[in-house]
mmCIF file of the N, C-alpha and C atoms, coordinates in Angstrom:
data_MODEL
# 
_entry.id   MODEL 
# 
loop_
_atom_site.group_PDB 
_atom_site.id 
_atom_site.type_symbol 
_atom_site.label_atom_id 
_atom_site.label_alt_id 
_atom_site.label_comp_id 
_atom_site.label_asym_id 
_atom_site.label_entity_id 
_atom_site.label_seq_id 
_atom_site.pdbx_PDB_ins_code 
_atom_site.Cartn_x 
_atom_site.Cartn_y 
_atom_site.Cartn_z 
_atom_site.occupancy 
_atom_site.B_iso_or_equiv 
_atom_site.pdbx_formal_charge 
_atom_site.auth_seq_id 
_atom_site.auth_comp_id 
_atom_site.auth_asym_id 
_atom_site.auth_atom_id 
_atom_site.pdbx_PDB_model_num 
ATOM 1   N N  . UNK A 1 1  ? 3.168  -7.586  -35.531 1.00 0.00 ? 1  UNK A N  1 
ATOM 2   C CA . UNK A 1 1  ? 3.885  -7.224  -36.732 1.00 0.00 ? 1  UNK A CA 1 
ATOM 3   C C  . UNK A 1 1  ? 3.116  -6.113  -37.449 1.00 0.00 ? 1  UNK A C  1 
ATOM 4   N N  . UNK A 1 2  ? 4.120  -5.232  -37.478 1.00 0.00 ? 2  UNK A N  1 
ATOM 5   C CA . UNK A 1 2  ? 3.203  -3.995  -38.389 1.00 0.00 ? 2  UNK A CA 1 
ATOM 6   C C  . UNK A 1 2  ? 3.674  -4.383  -40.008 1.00 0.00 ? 2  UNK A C  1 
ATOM 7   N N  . UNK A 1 3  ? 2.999  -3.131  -40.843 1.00 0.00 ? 3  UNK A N  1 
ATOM 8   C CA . UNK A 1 3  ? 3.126  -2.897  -41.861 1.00 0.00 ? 3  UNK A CA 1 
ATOM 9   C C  . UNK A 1 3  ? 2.669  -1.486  -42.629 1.00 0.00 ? 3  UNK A C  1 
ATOM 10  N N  . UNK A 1 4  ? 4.003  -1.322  -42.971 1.00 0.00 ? 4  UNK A N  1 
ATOM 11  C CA . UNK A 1 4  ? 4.444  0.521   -43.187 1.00 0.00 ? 4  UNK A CA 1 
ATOM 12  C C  . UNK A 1 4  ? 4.060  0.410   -44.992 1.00 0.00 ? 4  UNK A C  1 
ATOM 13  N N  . UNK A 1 5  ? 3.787  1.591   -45.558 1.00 0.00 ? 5  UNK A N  1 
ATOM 14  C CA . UNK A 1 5  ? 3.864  1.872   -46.842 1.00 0.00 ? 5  UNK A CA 1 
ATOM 15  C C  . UNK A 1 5  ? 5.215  3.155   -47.143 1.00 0.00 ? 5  UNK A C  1 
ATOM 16  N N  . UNK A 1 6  ? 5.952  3.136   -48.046 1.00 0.00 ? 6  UNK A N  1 
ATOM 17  C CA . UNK A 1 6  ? 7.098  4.029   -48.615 1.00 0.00 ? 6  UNK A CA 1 
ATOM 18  C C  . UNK A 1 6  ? 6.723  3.992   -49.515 1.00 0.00 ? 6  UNK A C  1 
ATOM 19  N N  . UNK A 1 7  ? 6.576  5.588   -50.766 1.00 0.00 ? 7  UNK A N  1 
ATOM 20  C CA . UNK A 1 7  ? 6.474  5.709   -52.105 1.00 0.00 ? 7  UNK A CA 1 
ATOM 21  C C  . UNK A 1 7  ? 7.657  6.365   -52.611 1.00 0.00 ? 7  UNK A C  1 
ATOM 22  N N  . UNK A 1 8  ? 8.520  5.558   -52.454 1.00 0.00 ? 8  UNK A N  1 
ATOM 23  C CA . UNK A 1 8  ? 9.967  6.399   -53.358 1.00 0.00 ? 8  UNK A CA 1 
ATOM 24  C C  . UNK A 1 8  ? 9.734  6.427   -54.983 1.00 0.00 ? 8  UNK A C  1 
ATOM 25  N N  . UNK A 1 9  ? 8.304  6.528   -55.609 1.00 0.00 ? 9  UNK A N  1 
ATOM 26  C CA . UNK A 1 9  ? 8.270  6.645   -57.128 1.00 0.00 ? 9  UNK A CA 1 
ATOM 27  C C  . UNK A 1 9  ? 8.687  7.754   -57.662 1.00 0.00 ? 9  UNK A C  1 
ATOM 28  N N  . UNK A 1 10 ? 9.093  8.570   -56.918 1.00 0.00 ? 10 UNK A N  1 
ATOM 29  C CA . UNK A 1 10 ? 9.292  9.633   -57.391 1.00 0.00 ? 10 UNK A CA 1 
ATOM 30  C C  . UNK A 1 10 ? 11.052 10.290  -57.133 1.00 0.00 ? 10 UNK A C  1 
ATOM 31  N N  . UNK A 1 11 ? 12.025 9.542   -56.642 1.00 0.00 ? 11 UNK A N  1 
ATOM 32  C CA . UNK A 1 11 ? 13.286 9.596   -56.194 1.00 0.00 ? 11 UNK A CA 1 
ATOM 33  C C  . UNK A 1 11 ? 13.892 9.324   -57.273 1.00 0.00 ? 11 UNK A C  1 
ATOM 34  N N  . UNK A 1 12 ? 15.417 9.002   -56.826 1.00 0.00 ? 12 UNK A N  1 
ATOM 35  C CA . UNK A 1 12 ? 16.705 8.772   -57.576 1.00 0.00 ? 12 UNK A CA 1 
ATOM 36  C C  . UNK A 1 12 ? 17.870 8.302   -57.265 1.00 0.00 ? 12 UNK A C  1 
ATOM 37  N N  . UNK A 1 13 ? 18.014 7.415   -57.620 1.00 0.00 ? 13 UNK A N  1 
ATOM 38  C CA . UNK A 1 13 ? 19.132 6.523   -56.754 1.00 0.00 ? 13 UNK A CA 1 
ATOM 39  C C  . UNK A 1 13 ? 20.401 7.793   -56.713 1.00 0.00 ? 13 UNK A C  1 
ATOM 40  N N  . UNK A 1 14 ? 20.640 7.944   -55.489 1.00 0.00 ? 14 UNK A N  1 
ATOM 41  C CA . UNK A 1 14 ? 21.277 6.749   -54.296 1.00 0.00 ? 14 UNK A CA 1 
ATOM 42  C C  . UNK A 1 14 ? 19.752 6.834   -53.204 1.00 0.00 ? 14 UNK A C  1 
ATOM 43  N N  . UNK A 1 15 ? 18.840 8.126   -53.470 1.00 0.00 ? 15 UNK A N  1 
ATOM 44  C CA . UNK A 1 15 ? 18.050 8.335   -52.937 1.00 0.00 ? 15 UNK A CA 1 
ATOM 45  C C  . UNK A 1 15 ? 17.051 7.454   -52.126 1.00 0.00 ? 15 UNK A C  1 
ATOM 46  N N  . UNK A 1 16 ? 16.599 6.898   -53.120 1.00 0.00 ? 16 UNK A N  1 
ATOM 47  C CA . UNK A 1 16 ? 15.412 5.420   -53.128 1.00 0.00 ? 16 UNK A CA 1 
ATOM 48  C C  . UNK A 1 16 ? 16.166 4.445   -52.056 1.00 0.00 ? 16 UNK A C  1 
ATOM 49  N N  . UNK A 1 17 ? 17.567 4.447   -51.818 1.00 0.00 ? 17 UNK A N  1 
ATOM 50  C CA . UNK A 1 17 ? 17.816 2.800   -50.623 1.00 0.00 ? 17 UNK A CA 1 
ATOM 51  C C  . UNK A 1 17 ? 17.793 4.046   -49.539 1.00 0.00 ? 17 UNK A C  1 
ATOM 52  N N  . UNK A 1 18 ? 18.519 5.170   -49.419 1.00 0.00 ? 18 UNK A N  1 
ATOM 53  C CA . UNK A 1 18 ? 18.942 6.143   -48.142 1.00 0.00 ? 18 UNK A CA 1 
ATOM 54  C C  . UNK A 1 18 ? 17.071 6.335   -48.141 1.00 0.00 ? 18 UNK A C  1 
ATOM 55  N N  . UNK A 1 19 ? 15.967 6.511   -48.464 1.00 0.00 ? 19 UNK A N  1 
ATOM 56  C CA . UNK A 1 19 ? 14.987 6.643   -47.641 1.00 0.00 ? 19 UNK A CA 1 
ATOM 57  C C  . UNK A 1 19 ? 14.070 5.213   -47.308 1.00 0.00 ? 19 UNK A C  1 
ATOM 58  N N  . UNK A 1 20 ? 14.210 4.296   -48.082 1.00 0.00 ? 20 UNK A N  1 
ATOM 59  C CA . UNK A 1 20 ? 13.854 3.016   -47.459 1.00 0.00 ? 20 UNK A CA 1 
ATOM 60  C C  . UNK A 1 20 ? 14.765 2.730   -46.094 1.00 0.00 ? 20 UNK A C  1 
ATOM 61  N N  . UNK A 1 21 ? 16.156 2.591   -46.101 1.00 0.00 ? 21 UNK A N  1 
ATOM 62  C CA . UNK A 1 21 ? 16.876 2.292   -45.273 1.00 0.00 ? 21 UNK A CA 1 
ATOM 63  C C  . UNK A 1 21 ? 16.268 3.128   -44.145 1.00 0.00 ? 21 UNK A C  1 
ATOM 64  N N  . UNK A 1 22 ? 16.318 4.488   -43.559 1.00 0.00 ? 22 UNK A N  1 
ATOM 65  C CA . UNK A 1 22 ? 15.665 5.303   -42.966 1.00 0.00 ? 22 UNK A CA 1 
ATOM 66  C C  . UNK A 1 22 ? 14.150 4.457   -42.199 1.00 0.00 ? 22 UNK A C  1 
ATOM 67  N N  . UNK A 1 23 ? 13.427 4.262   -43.245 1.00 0.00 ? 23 UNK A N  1 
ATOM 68  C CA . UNK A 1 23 ? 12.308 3.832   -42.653 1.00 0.00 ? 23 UNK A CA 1 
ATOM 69  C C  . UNK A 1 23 ? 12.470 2.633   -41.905 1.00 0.00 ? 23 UNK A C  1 
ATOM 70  N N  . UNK A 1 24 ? 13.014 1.829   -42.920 1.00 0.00 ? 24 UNK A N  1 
ATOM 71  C CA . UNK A 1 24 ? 13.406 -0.134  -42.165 1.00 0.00 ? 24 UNK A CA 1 
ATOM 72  C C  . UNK A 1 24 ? 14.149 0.507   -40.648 1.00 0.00 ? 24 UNK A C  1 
ATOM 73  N N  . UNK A 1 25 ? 14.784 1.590   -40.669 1.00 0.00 ? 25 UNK A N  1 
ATOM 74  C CA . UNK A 1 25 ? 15.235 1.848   -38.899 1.00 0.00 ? 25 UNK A CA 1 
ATOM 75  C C  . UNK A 1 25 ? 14.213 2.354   -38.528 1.00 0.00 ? 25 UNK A C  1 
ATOM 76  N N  . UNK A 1 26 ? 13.213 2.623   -38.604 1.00 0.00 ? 26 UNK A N  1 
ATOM 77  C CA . UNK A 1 26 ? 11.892 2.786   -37.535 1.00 0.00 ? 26 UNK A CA 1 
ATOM 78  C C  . UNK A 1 26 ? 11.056 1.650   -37.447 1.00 0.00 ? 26 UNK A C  1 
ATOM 79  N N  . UNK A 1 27 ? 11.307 0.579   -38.248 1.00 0.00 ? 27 UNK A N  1 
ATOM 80  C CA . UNK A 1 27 ? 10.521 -0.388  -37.511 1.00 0.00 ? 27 UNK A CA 1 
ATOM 81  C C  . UNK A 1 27 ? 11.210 -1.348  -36.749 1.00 0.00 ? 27 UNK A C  1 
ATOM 82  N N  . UNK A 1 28 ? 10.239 -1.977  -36.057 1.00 0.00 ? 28 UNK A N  1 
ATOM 83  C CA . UNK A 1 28 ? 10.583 -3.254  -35.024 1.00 0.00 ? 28 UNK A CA 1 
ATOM 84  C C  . UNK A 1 28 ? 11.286 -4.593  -36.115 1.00 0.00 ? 28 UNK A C  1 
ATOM 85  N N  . UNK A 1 29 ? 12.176 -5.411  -35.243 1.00 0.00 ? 29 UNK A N  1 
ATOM 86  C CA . UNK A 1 29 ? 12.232 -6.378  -35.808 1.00 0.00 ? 29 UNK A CA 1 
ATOM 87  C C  . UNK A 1 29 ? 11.259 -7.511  -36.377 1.00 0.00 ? 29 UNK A C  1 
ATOM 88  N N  . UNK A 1 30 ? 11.029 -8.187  -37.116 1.00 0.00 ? 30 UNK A N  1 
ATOM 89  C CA . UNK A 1 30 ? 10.488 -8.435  -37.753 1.00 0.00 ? 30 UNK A CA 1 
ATOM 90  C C  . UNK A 1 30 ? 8.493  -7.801  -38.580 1.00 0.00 ? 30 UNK A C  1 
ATOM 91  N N  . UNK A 1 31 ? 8.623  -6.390  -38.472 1.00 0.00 ? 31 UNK A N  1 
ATOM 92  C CA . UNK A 1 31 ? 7.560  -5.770  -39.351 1.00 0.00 ? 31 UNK A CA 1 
ATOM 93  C C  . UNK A 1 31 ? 8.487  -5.668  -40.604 1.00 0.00 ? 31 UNK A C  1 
ATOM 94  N N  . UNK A 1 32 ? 7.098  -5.128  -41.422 1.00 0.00 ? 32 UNK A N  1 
ATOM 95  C CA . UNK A 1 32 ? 7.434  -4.943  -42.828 1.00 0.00 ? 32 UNK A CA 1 
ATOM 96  C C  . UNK A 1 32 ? 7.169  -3.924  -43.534 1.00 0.00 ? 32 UNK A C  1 
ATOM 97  N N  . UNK A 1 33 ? 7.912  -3.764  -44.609 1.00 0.00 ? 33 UNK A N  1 
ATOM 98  C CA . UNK A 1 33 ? 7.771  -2.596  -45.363 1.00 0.00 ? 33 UNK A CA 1 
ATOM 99  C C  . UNK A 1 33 ? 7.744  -2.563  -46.743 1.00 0.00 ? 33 UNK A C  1 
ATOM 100 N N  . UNK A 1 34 ? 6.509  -2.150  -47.398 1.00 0.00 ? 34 UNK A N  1 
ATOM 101 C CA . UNK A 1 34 ? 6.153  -2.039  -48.769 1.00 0.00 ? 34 UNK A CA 1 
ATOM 102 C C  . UNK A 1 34 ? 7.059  -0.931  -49.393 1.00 0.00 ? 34 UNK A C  1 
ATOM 103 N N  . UNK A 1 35 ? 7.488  -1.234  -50.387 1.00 0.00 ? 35 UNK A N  1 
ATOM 104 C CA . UNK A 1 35 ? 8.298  0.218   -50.688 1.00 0.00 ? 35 UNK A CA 1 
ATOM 105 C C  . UNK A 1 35 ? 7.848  0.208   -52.346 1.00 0.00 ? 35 UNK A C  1 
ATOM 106 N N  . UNK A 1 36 ? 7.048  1.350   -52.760 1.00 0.00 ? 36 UNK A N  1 
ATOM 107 C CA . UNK A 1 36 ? 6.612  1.333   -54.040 1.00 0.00 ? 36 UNK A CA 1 
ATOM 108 C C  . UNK A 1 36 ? 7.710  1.873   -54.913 1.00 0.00 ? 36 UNK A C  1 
ATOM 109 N N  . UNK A 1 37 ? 8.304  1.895   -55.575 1.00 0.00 ? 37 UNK A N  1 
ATOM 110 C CA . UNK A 1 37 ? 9.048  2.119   -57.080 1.00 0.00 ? 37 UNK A CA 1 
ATOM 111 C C  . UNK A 1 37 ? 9.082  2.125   -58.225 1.00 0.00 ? 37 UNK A C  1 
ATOM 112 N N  . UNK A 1 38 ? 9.865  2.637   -59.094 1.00 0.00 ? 38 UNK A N  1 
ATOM 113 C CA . UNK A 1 38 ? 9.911  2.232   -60.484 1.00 0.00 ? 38 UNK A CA 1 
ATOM 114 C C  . UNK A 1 38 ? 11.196 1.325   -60.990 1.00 0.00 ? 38 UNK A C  1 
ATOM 115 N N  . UNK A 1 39 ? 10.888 0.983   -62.281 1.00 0.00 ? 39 UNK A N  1 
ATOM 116 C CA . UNK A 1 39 ? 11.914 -0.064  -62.570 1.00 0.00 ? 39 UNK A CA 1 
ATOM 117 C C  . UNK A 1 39 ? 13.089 0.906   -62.982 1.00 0.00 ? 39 UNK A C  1 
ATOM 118 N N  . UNK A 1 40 ? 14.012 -0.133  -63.004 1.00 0.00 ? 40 UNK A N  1 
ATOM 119 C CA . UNK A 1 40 ? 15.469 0.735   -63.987 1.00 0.00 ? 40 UNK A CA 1 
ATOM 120 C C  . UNK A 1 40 ? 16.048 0.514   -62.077 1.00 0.00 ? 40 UNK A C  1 
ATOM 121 N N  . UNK A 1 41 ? 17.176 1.517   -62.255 1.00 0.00 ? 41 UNK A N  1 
ATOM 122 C CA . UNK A 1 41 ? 18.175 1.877   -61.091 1.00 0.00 ? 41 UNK A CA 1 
ATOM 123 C C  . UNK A 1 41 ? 17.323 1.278   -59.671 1.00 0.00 ? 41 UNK A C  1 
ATOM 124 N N  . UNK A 1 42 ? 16.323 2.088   -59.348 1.00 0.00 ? 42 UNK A N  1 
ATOM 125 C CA . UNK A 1 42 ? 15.451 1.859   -58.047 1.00 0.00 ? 42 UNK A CA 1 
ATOM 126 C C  . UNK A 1 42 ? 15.074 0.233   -58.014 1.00 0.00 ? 42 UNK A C  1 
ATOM 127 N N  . UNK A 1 43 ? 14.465 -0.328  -59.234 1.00 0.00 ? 43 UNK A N  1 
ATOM 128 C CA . UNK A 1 43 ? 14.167 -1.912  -58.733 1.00 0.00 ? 43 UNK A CA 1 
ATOM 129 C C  . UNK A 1 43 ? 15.498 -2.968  -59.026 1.00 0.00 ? 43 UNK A C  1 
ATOM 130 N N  . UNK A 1 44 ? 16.386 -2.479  -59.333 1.00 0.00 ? 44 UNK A N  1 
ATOM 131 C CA . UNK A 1 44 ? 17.931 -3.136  -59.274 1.00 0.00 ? 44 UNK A CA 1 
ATOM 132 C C  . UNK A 1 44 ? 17.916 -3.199  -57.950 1.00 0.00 ? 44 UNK A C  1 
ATOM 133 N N  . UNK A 1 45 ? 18.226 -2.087  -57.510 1.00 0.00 ? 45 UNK A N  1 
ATOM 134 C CA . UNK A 1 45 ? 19.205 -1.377  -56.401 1.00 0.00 ? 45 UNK A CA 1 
ATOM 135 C C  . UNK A 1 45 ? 18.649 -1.543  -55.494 1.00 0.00 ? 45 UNK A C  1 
ATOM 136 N N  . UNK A 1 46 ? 17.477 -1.358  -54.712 1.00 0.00 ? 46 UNK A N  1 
ATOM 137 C CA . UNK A 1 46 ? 16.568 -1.246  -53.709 1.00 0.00 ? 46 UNK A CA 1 
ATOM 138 C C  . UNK A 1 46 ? 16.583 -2.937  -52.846 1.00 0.00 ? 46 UNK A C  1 
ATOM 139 N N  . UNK A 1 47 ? 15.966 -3.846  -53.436 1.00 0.00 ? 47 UNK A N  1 
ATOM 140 C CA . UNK A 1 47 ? 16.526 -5.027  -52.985 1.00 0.00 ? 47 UNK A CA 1 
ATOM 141 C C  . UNK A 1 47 ? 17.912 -5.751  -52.877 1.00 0.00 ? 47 UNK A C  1 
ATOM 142 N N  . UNK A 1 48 ? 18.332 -5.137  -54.011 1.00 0.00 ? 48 UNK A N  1 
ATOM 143 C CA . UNK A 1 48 ? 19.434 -6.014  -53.760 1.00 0.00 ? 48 UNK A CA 1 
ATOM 144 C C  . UNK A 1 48 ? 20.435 -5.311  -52.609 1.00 0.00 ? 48 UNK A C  1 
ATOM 145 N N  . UNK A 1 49 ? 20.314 -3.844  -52.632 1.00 0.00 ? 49 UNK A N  1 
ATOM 146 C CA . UNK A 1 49 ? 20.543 -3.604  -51.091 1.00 0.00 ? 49 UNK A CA 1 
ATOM 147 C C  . UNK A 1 49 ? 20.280 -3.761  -49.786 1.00 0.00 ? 49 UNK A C  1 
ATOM 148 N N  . UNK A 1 50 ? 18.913 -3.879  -49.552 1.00 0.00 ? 50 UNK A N  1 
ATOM 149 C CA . UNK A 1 50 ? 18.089 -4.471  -48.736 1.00 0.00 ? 50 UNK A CA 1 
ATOM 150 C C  . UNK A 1 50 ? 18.635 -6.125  -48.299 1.00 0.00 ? 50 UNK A C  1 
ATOM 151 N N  . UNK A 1 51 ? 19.093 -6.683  -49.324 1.00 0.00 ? 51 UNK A N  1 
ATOM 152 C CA . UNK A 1 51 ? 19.547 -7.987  -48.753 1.00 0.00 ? 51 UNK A CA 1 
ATOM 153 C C  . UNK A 1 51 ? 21.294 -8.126  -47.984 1.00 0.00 ? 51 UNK A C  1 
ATOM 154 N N  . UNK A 1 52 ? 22.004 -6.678  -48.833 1.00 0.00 ? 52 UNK A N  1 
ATOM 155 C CA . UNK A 1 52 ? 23.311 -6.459  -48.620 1.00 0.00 ? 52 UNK A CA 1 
ATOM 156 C C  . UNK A 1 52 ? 22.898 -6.015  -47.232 1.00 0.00 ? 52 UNK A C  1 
ATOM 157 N N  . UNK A 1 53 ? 22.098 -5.339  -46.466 1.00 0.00 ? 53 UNK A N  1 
ATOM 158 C CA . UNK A 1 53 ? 22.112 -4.827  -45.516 1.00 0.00 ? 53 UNK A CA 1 
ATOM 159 C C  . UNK A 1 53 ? 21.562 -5.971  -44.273 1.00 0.00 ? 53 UNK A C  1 
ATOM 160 N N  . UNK A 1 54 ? 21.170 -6.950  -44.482 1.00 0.00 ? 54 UNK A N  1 
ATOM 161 C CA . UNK A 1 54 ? 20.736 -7.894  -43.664 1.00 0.00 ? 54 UNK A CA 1 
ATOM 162 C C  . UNK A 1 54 ? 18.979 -8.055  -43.184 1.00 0.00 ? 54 UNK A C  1 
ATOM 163 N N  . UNK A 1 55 ? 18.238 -7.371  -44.375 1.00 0.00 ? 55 UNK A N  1 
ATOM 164 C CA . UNK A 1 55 ? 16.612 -7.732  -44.734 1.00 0.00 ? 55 UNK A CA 1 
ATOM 165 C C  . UNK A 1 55 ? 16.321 -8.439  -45.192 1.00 0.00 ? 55 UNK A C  1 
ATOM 166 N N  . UNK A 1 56 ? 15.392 -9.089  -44.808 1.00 0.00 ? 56 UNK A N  1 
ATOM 167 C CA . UNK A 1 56 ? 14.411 -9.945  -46.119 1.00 0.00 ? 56 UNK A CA 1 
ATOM 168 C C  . UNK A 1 56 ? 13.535 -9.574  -46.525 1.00 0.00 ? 56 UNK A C  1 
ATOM 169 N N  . UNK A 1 57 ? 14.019 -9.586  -48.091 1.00 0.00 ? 57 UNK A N  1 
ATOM 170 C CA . UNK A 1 57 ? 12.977 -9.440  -49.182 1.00 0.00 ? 57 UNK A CA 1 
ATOM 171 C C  . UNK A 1 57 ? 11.738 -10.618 -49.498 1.00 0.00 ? 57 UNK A C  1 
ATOM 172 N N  . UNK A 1 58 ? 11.125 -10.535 -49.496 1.00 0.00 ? 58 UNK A N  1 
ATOM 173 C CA . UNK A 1 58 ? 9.622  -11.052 -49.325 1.00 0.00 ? 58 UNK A CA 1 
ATOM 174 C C  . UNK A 1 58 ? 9.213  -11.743 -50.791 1.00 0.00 ? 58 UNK A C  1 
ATOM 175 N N  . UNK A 1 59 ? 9.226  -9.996  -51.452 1.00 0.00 ? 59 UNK A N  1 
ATOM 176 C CA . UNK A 1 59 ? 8.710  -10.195 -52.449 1.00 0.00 ? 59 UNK A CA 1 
ATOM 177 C C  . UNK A 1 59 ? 8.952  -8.986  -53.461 1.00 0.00 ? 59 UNK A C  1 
ATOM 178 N N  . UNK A 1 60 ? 8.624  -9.010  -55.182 1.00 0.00 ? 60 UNK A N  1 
ATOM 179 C CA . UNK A 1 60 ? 9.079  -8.371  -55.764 1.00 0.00 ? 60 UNK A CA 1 
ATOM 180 C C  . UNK A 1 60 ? 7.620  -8.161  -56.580 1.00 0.00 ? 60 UNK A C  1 
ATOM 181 N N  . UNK A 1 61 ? 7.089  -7.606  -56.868 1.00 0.00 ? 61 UNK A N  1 
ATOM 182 C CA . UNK A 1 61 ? 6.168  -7.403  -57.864 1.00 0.00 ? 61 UNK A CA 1 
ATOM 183 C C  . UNK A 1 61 ? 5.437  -6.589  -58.463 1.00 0.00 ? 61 UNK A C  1 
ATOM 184 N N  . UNK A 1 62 ? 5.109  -6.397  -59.960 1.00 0.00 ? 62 UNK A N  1 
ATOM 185 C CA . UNK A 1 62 ? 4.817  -5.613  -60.455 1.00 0.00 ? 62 UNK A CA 1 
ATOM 186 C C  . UNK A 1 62 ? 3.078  -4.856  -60.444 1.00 0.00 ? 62 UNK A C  1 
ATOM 187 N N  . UNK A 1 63 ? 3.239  -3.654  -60.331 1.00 0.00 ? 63 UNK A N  1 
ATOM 188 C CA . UNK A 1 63 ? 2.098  -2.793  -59.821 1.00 0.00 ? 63 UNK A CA 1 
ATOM 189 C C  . UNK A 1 63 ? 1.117  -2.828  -60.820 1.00 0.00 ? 63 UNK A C  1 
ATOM 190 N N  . UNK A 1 64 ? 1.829  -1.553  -61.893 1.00 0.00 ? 64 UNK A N  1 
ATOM 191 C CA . UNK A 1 64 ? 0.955  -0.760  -62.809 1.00 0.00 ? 64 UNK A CA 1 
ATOM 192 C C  . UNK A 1 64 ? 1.922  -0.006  -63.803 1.00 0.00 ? 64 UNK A C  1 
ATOM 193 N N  . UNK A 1 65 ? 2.012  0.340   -65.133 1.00 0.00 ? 65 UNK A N  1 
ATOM 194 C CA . UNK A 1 65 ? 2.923  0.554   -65.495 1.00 0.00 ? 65 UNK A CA 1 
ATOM 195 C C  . UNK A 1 65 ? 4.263  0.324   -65.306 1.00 0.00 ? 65 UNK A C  1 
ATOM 196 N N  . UNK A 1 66 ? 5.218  1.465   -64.915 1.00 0.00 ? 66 UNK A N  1 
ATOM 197 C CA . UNK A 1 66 ? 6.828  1.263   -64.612 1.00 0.00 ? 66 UNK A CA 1 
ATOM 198 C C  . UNK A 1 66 ? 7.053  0.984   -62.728 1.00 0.00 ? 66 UNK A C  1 
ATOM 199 N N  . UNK A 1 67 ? 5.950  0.877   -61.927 1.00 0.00 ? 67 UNK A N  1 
ATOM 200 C CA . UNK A 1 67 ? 6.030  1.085   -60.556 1.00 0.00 ? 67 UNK A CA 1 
ATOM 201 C C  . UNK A 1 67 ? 6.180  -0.753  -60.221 1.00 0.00 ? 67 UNK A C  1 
ATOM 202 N N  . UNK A 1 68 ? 6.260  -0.809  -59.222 1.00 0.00 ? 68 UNK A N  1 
ATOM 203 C CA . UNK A 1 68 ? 6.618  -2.199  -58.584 1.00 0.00 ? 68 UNK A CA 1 
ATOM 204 C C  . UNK A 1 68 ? 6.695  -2.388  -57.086 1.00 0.00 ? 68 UNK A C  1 
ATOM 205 N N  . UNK A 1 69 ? 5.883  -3.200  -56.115 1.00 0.00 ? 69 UNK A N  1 
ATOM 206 C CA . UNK A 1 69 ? 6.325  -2.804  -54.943 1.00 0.00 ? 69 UNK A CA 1 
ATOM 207 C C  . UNK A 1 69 ? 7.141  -4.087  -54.048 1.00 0.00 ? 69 UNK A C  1 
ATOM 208 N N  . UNK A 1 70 ? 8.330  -3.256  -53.812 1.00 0.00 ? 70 UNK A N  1 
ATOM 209 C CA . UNK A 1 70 ? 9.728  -4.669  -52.613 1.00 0.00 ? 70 UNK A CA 1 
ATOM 210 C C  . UNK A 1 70 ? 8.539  -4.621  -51.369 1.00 0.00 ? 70 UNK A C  1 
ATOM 211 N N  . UNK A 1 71 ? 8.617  -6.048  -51.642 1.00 0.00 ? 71 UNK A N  1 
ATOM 212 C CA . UNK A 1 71 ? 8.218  -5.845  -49.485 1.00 0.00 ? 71 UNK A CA 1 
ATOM 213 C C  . UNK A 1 71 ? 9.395  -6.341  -48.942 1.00 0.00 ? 71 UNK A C  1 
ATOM 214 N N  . UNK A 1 72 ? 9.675  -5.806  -47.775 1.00 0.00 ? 72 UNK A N  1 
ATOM 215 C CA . UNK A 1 72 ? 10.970 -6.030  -47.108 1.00 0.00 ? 72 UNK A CA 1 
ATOM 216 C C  . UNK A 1 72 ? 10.454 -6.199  -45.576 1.00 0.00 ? 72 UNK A C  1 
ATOM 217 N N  . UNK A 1 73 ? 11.194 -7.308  -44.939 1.00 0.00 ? 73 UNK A N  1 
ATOM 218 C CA . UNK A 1 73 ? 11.149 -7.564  -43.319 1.00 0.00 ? 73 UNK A CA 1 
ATOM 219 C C  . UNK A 1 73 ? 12.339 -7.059  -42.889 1.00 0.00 ? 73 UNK A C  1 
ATOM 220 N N  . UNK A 1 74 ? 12.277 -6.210  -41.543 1.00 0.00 ? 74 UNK A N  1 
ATOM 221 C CA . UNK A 1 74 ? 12.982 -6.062  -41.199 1.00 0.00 ? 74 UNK A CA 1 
ATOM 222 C C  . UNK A 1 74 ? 13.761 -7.358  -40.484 1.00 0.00 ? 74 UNK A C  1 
# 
């Protein structure tokens, strides 16, 4: 099982799921993927797509200021 890092802190939804999604298709089934963010649109949207799409979300938690990082299994 690997484990990838994504920093979409700096995106914009619809942006933030189209480059997580992207990555979750380069990994193997069951690795994982940290995906760093900020709150608002991106920490709505990001998991709860991730679960619409058939991932598991792991975990949700807060970084440092407005950032937060989803871990997601493929």
């Amino acid at each position: 099982m690997a484990t990838k890092t994504l920093d979409i802190t700096k995106e914009h939804c619809p942006m933030t799921f189209v480059k997580t999604k992207i990555e979750l298709s380069k990994l193997n089934k069951g690795d994982i993927l940290e995906v760093l963010l900020t709150e608002g649109e991106p920490l709505d949207n990001v998991p709860r797509n991730a679960v619409d799409q058939g991932y598991n979300v792991l975990s949700v938690e807060h970084v440092e200021g407005p950032v937060h990082k989803v871990t997601i299994q493929k």
